[in-house]
C-alpha positions in Angstrom: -11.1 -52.6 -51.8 -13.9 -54.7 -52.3 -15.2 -57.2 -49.7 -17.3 -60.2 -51.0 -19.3 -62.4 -49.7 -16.6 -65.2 -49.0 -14.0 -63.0 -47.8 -16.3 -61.3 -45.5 -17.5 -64.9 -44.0 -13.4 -65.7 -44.1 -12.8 -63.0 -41.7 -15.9 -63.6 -39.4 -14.3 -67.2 -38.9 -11.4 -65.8 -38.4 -12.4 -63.1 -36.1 -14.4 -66.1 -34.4 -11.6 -68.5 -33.5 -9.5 -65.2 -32.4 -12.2 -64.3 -29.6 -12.6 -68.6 -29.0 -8.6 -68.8 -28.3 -8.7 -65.7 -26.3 -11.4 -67.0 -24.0 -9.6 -70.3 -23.6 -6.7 -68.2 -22.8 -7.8 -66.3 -20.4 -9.4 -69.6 -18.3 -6.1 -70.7 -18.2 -4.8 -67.4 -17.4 -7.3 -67.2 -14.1 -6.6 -71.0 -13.2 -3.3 -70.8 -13.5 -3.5 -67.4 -10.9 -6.2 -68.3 -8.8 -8.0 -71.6 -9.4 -10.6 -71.3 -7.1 -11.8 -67.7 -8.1 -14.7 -67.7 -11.0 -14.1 -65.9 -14.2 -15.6 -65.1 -17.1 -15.1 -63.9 -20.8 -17.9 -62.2 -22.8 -18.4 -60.8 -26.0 -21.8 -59.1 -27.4 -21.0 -61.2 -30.9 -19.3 -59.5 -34.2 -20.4 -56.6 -35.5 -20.0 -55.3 -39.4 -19.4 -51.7 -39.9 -20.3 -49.3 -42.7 -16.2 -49.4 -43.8 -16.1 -53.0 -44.2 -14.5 -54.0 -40.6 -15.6 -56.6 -38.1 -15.3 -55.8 -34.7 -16.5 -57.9 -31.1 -16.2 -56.0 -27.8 -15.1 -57.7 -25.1 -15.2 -58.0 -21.4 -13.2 -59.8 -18.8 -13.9 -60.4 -15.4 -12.6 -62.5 -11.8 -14.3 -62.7 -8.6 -12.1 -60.2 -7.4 -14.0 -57.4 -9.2 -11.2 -57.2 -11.8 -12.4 -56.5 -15.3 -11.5 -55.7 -18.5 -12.8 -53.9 -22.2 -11.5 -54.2 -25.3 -12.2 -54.5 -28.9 -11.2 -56.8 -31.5 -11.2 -55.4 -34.8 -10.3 -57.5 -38.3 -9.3 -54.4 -40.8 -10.4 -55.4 -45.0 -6.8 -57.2 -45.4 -7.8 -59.6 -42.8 -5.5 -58.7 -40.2 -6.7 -58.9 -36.7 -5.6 -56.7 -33.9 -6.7 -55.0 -30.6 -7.8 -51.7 -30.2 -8.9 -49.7 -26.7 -12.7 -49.4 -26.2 -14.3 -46.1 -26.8 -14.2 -43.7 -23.8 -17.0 -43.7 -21.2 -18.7 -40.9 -23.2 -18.7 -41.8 -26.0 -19.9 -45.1 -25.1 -22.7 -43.2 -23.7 -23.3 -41.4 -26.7 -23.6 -44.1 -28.8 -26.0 -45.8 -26.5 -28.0 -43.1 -26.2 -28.0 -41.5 -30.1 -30.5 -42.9 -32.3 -29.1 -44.7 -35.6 -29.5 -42.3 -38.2 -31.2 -44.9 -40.6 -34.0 -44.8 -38.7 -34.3 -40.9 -37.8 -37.7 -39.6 -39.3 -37.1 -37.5 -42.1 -34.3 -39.2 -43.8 -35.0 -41.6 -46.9 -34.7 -45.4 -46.6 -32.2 -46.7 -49.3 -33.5 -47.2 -52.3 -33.7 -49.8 -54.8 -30.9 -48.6 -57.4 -28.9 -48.4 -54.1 -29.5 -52.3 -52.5 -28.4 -52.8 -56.3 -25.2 -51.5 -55.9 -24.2 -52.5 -52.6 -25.2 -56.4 -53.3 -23.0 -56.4 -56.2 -20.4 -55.1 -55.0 -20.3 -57.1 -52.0 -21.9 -60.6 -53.3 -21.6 -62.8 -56.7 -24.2 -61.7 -59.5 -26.2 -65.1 -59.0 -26.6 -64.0 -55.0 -26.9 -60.6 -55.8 -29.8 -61.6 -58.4 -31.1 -63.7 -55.8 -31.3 -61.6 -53.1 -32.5 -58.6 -55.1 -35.6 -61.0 -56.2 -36.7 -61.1 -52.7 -36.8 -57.1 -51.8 -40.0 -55.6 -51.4 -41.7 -52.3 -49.4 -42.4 -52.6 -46.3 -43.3 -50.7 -43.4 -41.9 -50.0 -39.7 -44.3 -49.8 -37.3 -43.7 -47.1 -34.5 -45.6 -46.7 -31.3 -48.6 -43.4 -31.5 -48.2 -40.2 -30.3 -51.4 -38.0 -29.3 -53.1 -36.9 -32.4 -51.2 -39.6 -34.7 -53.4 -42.7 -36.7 -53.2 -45.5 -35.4 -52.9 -48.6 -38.2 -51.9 -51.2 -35.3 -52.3 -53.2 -31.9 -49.9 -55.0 -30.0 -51.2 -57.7 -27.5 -54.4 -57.0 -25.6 -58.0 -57.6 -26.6 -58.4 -57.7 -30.9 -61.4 -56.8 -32.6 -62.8 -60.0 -33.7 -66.3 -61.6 -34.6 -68.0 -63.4 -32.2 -66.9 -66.4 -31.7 -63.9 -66.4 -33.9 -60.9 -66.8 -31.1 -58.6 -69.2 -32.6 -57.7 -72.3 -30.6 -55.3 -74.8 -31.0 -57.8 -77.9 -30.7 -56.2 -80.4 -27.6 -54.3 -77.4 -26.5 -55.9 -74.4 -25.9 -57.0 -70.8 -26.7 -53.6 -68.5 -28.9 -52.8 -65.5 -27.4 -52.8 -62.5 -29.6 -49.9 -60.9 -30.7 -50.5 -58.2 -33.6 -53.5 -56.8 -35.3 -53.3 -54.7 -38.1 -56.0 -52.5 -39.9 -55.6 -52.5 -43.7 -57.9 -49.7 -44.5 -56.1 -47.2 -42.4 -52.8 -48.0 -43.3 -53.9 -48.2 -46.6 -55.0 -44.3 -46.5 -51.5 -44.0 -45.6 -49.5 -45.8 -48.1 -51.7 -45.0 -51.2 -50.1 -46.7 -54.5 -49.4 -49.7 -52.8 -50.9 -53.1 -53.6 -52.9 -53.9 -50.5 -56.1 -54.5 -49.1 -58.0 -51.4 -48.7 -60.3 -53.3 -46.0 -60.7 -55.6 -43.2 -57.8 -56.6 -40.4 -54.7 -58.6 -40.0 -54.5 -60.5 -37.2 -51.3 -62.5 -35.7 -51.7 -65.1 -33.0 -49.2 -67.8 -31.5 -49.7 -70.6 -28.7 -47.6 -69.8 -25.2 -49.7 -71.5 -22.7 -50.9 -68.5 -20.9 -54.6 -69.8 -21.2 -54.2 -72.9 -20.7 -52.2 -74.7 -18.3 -52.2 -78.4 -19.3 -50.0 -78.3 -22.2 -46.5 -79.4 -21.9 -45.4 -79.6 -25.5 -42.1 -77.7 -26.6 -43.8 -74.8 -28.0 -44.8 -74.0 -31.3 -42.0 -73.9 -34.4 -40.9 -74.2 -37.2 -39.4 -77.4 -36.5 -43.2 -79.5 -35.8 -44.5 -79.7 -39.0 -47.4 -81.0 -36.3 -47.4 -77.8 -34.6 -48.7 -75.4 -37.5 -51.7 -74.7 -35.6 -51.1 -72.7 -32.6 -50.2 -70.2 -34.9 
């Protein structure tokens, strides 16, 4: 069975009013028992699995130290039930294993694949769409002894003299990414990219400079563009 686009976003909605009810429920439930104990209902949000379900894990709790897990799982034909959280070890194991997607060594799906999957799943004019937009990229992964290293996170960037970027009225950006094209170029050879000279990401948070009381820098402020 198929699950498209719509459906999929009927269920979440579904699946979303199910965990909304169940919270108000369960208010009621702990005023109706004890009205002057707290309680609280939370979920870590819904999750999409590789077989088409949704599922949101959920956790109740009083001031008396009462809890309790479940799941809430919406199968492909839409129906909704509960199912018993996944023992302790298990739990663990999950936590703990890394997502075999991202396990060195295995191959990152490919383009013929993404082309399958989005139109099974979406229309053909958001499948076309969508499919428009892919392009390489590349996951950056902190370095081991002996590894290159084609990256810097925070601290002190290479830069000319001179050259710090400031946010004029505000203040200095902090630095947040540099990236050196030349050596990453070495490693992805083929690829349609500089094969000199840096990258360098910054954004404005205040930490230089203490007189700013804005609302930060976003999307959102046109007026904002330059502290970053």
């Amino acid at each position: 069975m198929t699950d498209r686009y719509e459906d999929l976003m009927a269920r979440r909605e579904a699946l979303m009013n199910e965990c909304w009810r169940r919270s108000l429920a369960a208010a009621d439930r702990a005023y109706q028992e004890a009205p002057l104990v707290s309680a609280s209902w939370r979920s870590e949000g819904i999750m999409l699995h590789p077989d088409g379900r949704l599922t949101a894990t959920v956790q109740e709790s009083d001031g008396h130290h009462r809890q309790r897990h479940y799941t809430i799982c919406s199968e492909l034909d839409g129906t909704i039930r509960e199912v018993a959280p996944p023992t302790a070890d298990a739990a663990e194991q999950a936590a703990f294993s890394p997502d075999p997607r991202l396990v060195p060594g295995r191959p990152e799906p490919d383009k013929a694949q993404l082309s399958r999957l989005a139109r099974r799943h979406l229309s053909q004019a958001a499948a076309e769409a969508w499919l428009r937009q892919l392009s390489p990229a590349v996951r950056l992964a902190r370095a081991e002894p002996g590894d290159p290293v084609v990256a810097q996170l925070g601290g002190l960037p290479a830069l000319p003299i001179n050259s710090w970027p400031v946010w004029p009225g505000n203040g200095p950006l902090s630095h947040v990414l540099s990236l050196d094209c030349a050596s990453l170029a070495m490693l992805m050879p083929g690829w349609d990219m500089p094969g000199s000279g840096r990258l360098a990401f910054f954004y404005f948070d205040g930490e230089h400079y203490t007189g700013y009381h804005g609302s930060g820098v976003g999307g959102w402020d046109h007026a904002t563009q330059a502290g970053a």
